[in-house]
PDB file of N, H, CA, C and O in Angstrom:
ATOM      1  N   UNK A   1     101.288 -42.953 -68.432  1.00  0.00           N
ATOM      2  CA  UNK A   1     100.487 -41.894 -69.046  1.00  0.00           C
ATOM      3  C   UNK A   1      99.066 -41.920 -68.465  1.00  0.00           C
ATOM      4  O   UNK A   1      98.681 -40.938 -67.830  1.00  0.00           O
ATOM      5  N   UNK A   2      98.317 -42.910 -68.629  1.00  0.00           N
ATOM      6  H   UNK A   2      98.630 -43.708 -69.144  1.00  0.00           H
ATOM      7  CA  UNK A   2      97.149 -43.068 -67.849  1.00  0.00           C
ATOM      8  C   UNK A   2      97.115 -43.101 -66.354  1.00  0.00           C
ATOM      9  O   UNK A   2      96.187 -42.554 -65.758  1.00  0.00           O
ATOM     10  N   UNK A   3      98.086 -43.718 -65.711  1.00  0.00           N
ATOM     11  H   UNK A   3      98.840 -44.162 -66.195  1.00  0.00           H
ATOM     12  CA  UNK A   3      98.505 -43.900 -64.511  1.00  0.00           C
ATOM     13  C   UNK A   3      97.389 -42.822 -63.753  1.00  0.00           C
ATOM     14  O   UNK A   3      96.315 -42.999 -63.179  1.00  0.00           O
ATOM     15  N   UNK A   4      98.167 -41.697 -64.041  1.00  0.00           N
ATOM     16  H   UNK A   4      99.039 -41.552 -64.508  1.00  0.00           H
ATOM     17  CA  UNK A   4      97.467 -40.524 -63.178  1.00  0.00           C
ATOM     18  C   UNK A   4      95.276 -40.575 -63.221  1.00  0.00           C
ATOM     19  O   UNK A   4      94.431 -40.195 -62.411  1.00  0.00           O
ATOM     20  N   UNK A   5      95.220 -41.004 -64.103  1.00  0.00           N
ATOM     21  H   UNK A   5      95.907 -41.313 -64.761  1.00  0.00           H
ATOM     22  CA  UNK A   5      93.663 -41.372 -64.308  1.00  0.00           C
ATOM     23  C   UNK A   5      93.314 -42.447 -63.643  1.00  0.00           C
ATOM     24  O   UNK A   5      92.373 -42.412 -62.850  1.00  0.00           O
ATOM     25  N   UNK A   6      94.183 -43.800 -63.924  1.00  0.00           N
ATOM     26  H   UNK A   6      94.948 -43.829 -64.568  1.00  0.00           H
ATOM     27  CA  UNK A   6      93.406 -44.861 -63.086  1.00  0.00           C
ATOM     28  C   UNK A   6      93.627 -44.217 -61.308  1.00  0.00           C
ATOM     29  O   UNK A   6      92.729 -44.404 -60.487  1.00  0.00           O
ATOM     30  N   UNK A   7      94.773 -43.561 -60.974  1.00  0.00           N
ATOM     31  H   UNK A   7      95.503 -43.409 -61.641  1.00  0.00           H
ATOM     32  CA  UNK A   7      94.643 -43.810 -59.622  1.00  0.00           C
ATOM     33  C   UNK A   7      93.558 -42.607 -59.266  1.00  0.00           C
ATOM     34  O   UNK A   7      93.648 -42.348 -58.066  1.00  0.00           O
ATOM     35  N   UNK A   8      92.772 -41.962 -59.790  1.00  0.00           N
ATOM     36  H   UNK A   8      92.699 -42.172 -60.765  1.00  0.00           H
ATOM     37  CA  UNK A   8      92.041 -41.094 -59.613  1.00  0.00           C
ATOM     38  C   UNK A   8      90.474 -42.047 -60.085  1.00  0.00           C
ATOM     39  O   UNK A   8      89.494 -41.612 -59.480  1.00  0.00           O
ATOM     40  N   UNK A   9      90.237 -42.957 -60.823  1.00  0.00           N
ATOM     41  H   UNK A   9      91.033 -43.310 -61.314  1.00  0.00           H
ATOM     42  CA  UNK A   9      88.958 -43.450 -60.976  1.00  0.00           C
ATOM     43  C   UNK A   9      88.980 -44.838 -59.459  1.00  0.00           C
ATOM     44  O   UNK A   9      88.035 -45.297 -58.818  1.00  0.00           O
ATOM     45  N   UNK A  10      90.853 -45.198 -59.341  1.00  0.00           N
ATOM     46  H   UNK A  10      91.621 -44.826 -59.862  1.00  0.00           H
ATOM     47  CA  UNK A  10      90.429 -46.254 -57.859  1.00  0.00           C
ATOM     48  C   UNK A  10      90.008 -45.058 -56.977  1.00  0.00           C
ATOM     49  O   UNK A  10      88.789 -45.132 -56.817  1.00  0.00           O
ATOM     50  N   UNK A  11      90.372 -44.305 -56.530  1.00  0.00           N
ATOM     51  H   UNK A  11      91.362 -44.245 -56.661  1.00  0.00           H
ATOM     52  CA  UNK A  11      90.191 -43.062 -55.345  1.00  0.00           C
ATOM     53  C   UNK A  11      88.483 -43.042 -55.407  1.00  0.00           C
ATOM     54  O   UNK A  11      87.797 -43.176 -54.393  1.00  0.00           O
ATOM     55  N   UNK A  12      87.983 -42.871 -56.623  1.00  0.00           N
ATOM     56  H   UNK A  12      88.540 -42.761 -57.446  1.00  0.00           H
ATOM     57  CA  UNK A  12      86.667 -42.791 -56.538  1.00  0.00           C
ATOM     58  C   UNK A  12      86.196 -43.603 -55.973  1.00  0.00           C
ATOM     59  O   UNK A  12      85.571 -43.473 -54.920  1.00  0.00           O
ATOM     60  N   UNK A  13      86.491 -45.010 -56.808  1.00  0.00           N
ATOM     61  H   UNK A  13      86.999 -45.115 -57.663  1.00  0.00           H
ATOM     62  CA  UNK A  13      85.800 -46.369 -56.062  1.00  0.00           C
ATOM     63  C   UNK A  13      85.852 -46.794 -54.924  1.00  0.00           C
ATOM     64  O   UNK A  13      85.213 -47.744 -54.472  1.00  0.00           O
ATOM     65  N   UNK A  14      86.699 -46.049 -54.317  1.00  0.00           N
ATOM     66  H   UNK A  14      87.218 -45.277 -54.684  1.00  0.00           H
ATOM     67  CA  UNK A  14      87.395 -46.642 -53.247  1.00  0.00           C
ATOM     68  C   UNK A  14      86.129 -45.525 -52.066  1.00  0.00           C
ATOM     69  O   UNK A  14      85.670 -45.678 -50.935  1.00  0.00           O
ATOM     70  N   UNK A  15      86.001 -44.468 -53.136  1.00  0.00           N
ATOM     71  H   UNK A  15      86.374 -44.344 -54.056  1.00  0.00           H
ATOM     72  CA  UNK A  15      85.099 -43.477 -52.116  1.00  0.00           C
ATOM     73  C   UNK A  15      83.527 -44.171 -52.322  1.00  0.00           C
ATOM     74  O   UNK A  15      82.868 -44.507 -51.338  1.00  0.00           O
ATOM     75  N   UNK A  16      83.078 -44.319 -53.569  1.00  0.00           N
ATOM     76  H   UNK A  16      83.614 -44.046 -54.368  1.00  0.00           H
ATOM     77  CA  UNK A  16      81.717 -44.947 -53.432  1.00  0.00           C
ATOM     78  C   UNK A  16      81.868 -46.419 -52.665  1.00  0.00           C
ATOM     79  O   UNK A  16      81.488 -46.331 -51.497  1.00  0.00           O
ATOM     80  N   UNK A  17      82.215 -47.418 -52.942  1.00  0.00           N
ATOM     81  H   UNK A  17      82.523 -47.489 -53.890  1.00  0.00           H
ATOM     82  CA  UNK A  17      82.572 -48.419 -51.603  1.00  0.00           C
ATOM     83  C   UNK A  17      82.207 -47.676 -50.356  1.00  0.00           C
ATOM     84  O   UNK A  17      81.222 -48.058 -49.724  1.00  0.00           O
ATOM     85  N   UNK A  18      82.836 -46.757 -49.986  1.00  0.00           N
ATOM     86  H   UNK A  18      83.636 -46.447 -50.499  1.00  0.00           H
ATOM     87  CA  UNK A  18      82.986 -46.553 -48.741  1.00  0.00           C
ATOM     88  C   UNK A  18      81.391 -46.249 -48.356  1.00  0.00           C
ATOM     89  O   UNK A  18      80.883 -46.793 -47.375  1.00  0.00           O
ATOM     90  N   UNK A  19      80.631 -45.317 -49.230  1.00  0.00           N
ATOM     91  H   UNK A  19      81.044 -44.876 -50.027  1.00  0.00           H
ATOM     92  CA  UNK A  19      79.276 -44.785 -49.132  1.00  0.00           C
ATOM     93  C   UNK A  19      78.384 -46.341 -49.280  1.00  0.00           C
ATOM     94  O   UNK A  19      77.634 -46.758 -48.397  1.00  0.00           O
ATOM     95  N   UNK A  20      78.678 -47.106 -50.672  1.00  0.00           N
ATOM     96  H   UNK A  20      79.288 -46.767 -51.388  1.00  0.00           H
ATOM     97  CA  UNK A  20      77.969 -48.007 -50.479  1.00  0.00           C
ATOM     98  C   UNK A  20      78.058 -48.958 -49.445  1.00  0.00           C
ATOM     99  O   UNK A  20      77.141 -49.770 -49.322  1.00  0.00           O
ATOM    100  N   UNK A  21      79.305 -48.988 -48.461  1.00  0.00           N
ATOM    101  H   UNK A  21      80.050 -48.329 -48.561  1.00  0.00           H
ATOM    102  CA  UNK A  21      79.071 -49.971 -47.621  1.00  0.00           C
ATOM    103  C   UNK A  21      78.741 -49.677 -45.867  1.00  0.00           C
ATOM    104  O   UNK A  21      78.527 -50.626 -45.112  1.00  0.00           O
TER     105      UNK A  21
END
């Protein structure tokens, strides 16, 4: 049920990481 949310808040992180690093 959440599924679809967490893999959309990693996608984010995964995008700020990318900016922050």
């Amino acid at each position: 049920m959440g599924q679809g949310q967490f893999g959309r808040d990693l996608k984010k992180c995964m995008e700020l990481k990318r900016v922050y690093l």
